[in-house]
C-alpha positions as CSV (number, residue, x, y, z in Angstrom):
1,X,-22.5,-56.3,-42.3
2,X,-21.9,-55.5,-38.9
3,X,-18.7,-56.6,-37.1
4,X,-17.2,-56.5,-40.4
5,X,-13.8,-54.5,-40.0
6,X,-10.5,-53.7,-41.8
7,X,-7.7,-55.3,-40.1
8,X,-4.1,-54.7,-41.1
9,X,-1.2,-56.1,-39.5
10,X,0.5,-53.5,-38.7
11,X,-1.8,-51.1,-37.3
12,X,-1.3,-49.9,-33.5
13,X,-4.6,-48.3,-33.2
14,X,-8.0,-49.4,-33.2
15,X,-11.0,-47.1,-33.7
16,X,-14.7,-48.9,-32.7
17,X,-17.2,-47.3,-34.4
18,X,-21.4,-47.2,-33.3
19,X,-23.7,-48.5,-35.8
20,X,-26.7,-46.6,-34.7
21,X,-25.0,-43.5,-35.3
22,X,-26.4,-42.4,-38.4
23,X,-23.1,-41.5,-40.7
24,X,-20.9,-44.5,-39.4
25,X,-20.1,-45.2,-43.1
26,X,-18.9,-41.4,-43.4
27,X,-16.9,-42.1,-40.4
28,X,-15.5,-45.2,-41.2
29,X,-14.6,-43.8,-44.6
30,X,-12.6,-41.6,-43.2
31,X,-9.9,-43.3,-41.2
32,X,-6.5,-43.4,-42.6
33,X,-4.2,-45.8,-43.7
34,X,-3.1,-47.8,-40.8
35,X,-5.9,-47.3,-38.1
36,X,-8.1,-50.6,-38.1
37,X,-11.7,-49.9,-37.5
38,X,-14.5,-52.0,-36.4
39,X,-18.3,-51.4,-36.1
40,X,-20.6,-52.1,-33.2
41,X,-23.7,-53.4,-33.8
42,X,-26.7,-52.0,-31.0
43,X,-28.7,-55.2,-31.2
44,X,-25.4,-56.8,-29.3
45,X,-23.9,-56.4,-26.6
46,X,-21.1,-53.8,-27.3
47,X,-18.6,-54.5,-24.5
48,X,-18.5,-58.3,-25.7
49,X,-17.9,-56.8,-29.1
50,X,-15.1,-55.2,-28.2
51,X,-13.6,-57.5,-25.7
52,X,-13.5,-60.1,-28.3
53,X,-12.1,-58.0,-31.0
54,X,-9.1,-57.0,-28.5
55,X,-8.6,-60.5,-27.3
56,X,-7.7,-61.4,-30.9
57,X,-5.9,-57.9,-32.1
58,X,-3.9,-57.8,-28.2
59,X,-1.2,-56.0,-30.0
60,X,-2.9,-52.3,-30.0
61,X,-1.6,-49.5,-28.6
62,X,-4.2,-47.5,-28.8
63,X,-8.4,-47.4,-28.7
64,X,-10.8,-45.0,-29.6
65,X,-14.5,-44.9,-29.9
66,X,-16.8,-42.9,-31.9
67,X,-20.4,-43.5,-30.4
């Protein structure tokens, strides 16, 4: 479940979302057409999350998290 994320090849930005927040579903419901989205599991280490994630998606121009 976690780490799961909607990837589209065209997308620019990338929004990382926190697992432990209680409404990340609601959140990552919400994100429009275009914007890839990834949750962050809390029983990992969320910087390695993310560094991987942008090592394979290098193409972003943009990052936001919601934590």
């Amino acid at each position: 479940m976690f780490n799961n994320y909607l990837l589209r090849q065209t997308a620019t930005t990338i929004i990382f979302i926190d697992a432990s927040l209680s409404d990340y579903h609601t959140l990552q419901a919400g994100i429009v057409e275009g914007v890839k989205s990834v949750i962050i599991s809390p029983d990992q280490d969320g910087i390695e999350q993310i560094s991987q994630i942008l090592q394979q998606h290098h193409h972003h121009h943009s990052q936001q998290f919601l934590s």
